[in-house]
N, C-alpha and C positions, 0 to 999 in steps of 0.2 A: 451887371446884376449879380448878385451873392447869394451863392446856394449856400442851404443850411445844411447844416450836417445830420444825417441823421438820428434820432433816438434811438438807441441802443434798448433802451428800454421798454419803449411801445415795439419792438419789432416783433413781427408775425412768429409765432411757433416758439415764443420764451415764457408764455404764461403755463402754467400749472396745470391752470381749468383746461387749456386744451390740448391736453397731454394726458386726461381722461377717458374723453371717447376710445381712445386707441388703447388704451390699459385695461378698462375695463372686462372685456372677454379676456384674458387674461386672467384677472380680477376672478372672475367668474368661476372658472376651469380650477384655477388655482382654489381655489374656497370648498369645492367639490368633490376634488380629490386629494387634497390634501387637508386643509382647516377641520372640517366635516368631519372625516375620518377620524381625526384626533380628537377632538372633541369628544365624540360619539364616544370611542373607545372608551378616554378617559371617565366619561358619565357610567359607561356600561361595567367599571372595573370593580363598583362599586355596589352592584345586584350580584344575585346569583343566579344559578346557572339559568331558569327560567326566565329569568329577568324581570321577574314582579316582586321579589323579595329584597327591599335595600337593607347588607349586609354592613356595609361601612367598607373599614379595612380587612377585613376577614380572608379576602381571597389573597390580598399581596400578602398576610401573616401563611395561607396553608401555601402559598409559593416558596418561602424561605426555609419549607419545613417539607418539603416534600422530597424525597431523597431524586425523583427523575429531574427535576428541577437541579439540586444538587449537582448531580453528573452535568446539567445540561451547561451549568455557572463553571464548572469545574476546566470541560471540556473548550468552551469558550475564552479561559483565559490561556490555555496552553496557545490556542490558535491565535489570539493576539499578541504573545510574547514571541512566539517559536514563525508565524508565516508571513507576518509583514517585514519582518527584519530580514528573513533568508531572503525573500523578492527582493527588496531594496539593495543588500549586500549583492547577489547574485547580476541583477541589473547593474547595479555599476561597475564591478569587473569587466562583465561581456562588453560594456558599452564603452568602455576603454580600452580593452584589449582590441574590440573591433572598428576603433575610430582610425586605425591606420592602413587596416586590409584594403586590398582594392576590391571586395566585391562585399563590403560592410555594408549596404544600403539592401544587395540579396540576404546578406543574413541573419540581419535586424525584421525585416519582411516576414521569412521563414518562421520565425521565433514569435513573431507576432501573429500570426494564422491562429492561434488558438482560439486568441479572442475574437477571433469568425464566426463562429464555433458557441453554441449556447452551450451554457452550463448542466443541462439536463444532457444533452447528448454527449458533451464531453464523460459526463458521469459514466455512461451507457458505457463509452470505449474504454474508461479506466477498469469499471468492473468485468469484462473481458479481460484485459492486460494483465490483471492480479484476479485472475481465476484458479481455482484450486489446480485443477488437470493439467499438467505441463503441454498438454495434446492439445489445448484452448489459451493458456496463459501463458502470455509471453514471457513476463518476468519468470515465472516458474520453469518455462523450457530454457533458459538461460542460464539457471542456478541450477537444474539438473543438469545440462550440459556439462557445466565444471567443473559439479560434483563427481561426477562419473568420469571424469579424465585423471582424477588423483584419486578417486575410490569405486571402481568398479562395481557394477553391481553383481549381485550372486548371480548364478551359471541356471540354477534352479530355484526360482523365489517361488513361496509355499508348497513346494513337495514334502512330502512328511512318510514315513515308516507304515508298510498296513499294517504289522505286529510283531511283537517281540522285542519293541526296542517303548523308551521309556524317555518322555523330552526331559532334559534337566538344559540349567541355566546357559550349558556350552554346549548343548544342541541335544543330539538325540545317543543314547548310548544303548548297549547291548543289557538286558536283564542275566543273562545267561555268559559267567563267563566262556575263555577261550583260552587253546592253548597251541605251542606249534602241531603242525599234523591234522590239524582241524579245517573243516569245507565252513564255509558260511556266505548263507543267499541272504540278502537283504532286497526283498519288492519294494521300490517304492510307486506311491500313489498322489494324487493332489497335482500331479503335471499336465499340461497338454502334449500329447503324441508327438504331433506334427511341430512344437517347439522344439523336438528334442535336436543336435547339433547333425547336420551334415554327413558327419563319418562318424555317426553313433552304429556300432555293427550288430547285428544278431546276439544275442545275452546266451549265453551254454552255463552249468556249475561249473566250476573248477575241478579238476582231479587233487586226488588228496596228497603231500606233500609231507617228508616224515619231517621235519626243520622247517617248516616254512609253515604260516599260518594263509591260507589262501580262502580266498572271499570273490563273491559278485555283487556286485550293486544292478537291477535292471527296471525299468518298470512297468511295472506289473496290470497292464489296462486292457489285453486284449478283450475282444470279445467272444464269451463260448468258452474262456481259457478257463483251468483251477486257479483258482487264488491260494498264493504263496507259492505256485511250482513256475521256473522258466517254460515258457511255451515256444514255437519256435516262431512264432511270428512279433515277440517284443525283442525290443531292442538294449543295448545295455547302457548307462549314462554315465559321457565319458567327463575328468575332469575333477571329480567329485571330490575333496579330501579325509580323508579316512586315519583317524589316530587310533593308537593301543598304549593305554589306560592301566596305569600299575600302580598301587597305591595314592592314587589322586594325582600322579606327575606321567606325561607324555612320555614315553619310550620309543615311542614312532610313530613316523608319518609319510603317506603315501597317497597316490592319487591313481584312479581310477582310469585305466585306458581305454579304447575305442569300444570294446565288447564291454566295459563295466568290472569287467576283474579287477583286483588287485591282491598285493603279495609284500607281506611278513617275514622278510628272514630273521634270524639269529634273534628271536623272539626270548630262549630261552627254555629253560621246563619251568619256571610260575605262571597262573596264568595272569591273562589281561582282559581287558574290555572293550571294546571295540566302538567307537564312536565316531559321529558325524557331526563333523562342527557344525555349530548355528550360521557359520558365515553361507554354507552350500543353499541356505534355504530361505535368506531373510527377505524381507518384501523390497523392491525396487525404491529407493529415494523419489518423492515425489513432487520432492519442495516444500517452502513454507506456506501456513496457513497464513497467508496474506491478508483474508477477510475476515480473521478469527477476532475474538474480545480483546487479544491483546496489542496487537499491529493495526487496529481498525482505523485510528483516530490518524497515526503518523501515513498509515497511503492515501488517507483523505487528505492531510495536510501537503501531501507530494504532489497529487493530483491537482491540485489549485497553483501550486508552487508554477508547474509546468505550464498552464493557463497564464497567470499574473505577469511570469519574465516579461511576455512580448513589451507589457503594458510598458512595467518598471524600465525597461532598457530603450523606448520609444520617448519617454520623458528625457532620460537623464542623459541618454545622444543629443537631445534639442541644450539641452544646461550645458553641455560641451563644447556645442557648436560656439555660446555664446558665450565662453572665457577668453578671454584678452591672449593671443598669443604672446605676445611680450614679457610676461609674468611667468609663462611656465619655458621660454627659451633664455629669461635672464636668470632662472633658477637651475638649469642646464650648466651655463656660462661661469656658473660662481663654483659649478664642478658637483653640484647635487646628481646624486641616481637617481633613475626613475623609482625607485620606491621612494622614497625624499619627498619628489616632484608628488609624485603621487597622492603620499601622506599629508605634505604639508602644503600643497599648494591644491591639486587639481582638490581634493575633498574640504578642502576648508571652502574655495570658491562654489563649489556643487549644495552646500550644505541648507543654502533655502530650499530649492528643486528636490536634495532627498527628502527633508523633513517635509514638503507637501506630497510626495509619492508614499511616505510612510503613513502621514495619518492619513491619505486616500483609499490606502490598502487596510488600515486600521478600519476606517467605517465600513470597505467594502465588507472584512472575516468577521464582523459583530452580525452582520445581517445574512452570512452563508447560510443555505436551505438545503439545495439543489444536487450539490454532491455530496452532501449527508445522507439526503431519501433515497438519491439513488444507487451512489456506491455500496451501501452500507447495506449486508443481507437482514431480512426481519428479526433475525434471531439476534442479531449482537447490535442493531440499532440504536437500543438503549446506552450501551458502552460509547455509543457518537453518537449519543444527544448533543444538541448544541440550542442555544435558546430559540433560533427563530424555526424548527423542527418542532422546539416542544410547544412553540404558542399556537403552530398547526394541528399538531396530534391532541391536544388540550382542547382546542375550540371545536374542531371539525374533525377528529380522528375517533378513536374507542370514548373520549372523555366527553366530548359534546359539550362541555361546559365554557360558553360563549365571558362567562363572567372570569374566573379565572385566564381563560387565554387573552381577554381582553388585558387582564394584571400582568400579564406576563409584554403583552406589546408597550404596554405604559409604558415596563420599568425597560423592554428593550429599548423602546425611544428616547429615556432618561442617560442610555450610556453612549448611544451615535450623539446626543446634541451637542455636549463636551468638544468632538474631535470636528465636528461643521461649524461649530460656533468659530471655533480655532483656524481651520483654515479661512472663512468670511473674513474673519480680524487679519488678515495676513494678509491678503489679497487686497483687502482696504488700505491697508498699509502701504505696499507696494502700489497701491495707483497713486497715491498720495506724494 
C-alpha cells in the first residue's frame, strides 16, 4: 500500500482565517490604546481649547510661536544630541572593560538596579542628591568638602563691627584714624557665643603702649552688659587678622590672640587705619546651585545618564558575547594594541547593537517627563521644559487647553515615528 504524502498546504494551523480568532483581542486592546488615541488626538489638534470651535491649523501655528514651546524644542534637542550618545559611549567602555573581570556579571547587575527603579522615584532621589544644603546634598557636601581642604573657611562668618568701623570692599576699616600709643576696642556682633574657639579667653582693654599701637578685638553679646565696653563675662576672638592702612598700602599685619588683643610695633609717628579683612567674616561656601536656571537641564541630563548605563552596557555585553573570537585574537597576532583591536575591530563588529541602543535611547529622551516634573524646582521648570512636560502643563496644567496640547502630542509623535519606523526596518532586515 502507498501512503501519500501529505499537503503541505491544507495543513492545520497555516491558513490566515485561523490565525484571527487568536489576534483578534489583541486587535482589540491594540486599537483602544493605541489607534483610538491617535486618532482622537490627531482630530482633537484641530478645535480649540473647548472643543466646539474648529480652528484648523491655528494651534500647531501658536505652538511654533510660543516661546515655552521654544525652550521646550530647544531643550529637547540638547537631550537628543548630548544623552543618547554619552549612554551609548559610556556603555561601551564599561561593557568592555568589564568583559574580562571576574565578577563582570555583579557589576553589570549593579549598574543595572536603576532601571528597578521607576523614573518618578528615581527623580525623587536625584533632587535630594543635588540639593542646595550641603547638610542634605550629597554632591554639594562633596564639593564643600574640597573646597574647604584648599580654602578654608572664615574663623567668624558674618560677624560685623557694632560701631565705628565702616564696611568698604576689603572688609571693615576704622573711621577714626590711629597712631602708635593708642588703645583701641573693636565689639564685635552678628556671632554665636557658644561658636566662639575653645581657648577664646576673657577680653580686658589693652594698656597704653608709647610705640606700639595696641588693640582688642572681643564680642560684645552679654547680657545686662554696656554696649561697646569689655564686660567681664565676654570673651575675646582669637585668630582674627587685623591690618594698618597707610595711604591705601598694608604696612602691617597681625593676628589676634586667645584674649582678642593684638599689637603694632614700630608703626611709626603717621597715622594709620586699622582694618579687618573681609576674609575674617565671609559666609561659609555652600556649594553650587545645582537646581538653579543654569545647571537645571545638565543634572537632569546626568540623572537619566546614571539610570540608562545599566540598559546601554546590558545590550552591548550581549553584541560582545556574540563576536567571533577569532577576529579580535587574529588581530592580537598581527601585533595590533588593544586600542587597534578596539577601534577597528571590537566597534566596527558592535556597530548594529550600538546603532539600535542609540536610536532606542533616542525615542526613550524625545518622550522624557518624569525627571523633568520631578527634579526640576517650580521656579526654573520652565528653563527644563522638554516637550512631553509641555504637552502635560498645556492640556492638564495652568493652560487647560486640551486643543493645543493635543498639537503639541501630534507633532511629538511626528518626531519618535522616524526613529521606530527605523529600528522596525532593521529588525526586518536582520530576520531576513
Amino acid at each position: 500500500m502507498r501512503l501519500r504524502s501529505p499537503n503541505v498546504d491544507a495543513a492545520p494551523g497555516r491558513s490566515p482565517r485561523q490565525a484571527i480568532p487568536f489576534l483578534l483581542p489583541a486587535l482589540v486592546v491594540l486599537a483602544a490604546l493605541v489607534l483610538y488615541p491617535l486618532v482622537f488626538s490627531l482630530i482633537r489638534s484641530f478645535f480649540d481649547a473647548s472643543g466646539d470651535e474648529f480652528v484648523g491649523v491655528d494651534n500647531y501655528v501658536d505652538t511654533f510661536t510660543d516661546s515655552r514651546t521654544l525652550t521646550a524644542f530647544r531643550n529637547n534637542v540638547i537631550w537628543v544630541v548630548v544623552a543618547p550618545a554619552a549612554v551609548t559611549g559610556i556603555g561601551l567602555v564599561l561593557a568592555v572593560l568589564t568583559e574580562r573581570i571576574r565578577w563582570a556579571t555583579a557589576f553589570r547587575l549593579v549598574l543595572f538596579m536603576p532601571m528597578a527603579i521607576s523614573l518618578f522615584a528615581s527623580g525623587i532621589i536625584f533632587r535630594l542628591v543635588y540639593e542646595q544644603s550641603p547638610d542634605q546634598g550629597v554632591v554639594n557636601a562633596v564639593v564643600v568638602g574640597v573646597h574647604d581642604v584648599f580654602s578654608p573657611a572664615s574663623k567668624y562668618p558674618n560677624a560685623r563691627p557694632r560701631d565705628g568701623y565702616a564696611a568698604t570692599d576689603a572688609g571693615y576699616a576704622g573711621i577714626r584714624p590711629a597712631k602708635a600709643g593708642d588703645t583701641i576696642t573693636l565689639p564685635l556682633i552678628g556671632y554665636p557665643p557658644q561658636d566662639l574657639p575653645p581657648q577664646a579667653l576673657p577680653a580686658s582693654p589693652p594698656a597704653a603702649g608709647t610705640e606700639e599701637l595696641r588693640g582688642v578685638i572681643w564680642l560684645d553679646v552679654s547680657v545686662g552688659g554696656k554696649a561697646g565696653t569689655v564686660d567681664p563675662t565676654e570673651r575675646g576672638m582669637p585668630g582674627i587678622a587685623v591690618e594698618a592702612v597707610r595711604d591705601g598700602q598694608v604696612v602691617a599685619r597681625t593676628t589676634t590672640g586667645d584674649d582678642g588683643r593684638f599689637t603694632f610695633p614700630d608703626l611709626g609717628t603717621a597715622d594709620v587705619t586699622v582694618r579687618l579683612p573681609e576674609d575674617n567674616f565671609t559666609l561659609p561656601f555652600r556649594g553650587l546651585t545645582w537646581l538653579g536656571a543654569s545647571l537645571i537641564t545638565p543634572v537632569i541630563i546626568s540623572s537619566w545618564i546614571w539610570i540608562m548605563t545599566g540598559f546601554a552596557i546590558t545590550f552591548i555585553a550581549a553584541g560582545l558575547s556574540a563576536i567571533p573570537r577569532d577576529a579580535l585574537e587574529a588581530a592580537r597576532v598581527d601585533g595590533a594594541t588593544e586600542w587597534q583591536v578596539f577601534q577597528r575591530v571590537t566597534v566596527p563588529l558592535l556597530s548594529p547593537v550600538l546603532l539600535v541602543v542609540f536610536v532606542t535611547l533616542v525615542i526613550n529622551v524625545l518622550k522624557i517627563f518624569e525627571l523633568v516634573f520631578v527634579i526640576a524646582p517650580g521656579s526654573v521648570q520652565s528653563e527644563a521644559n522638554v516637550l512631553a512636560l509641555q504637552m502635560w502643563q498645556v492640556s492638564f496644567g495652568t493652560g487647560g487647553d486640551q486643543g493645543a496640547g493635543s498639537a503639541l502630542a501630534v507633532i511629538l509623535f511626528l518626531l519618535v515615528a522616524p526613529a521606530m519606523l527605523f529600528n522596525i526596518r532593521r529588525f526586518r532586515r536582520e530576520r531576513s
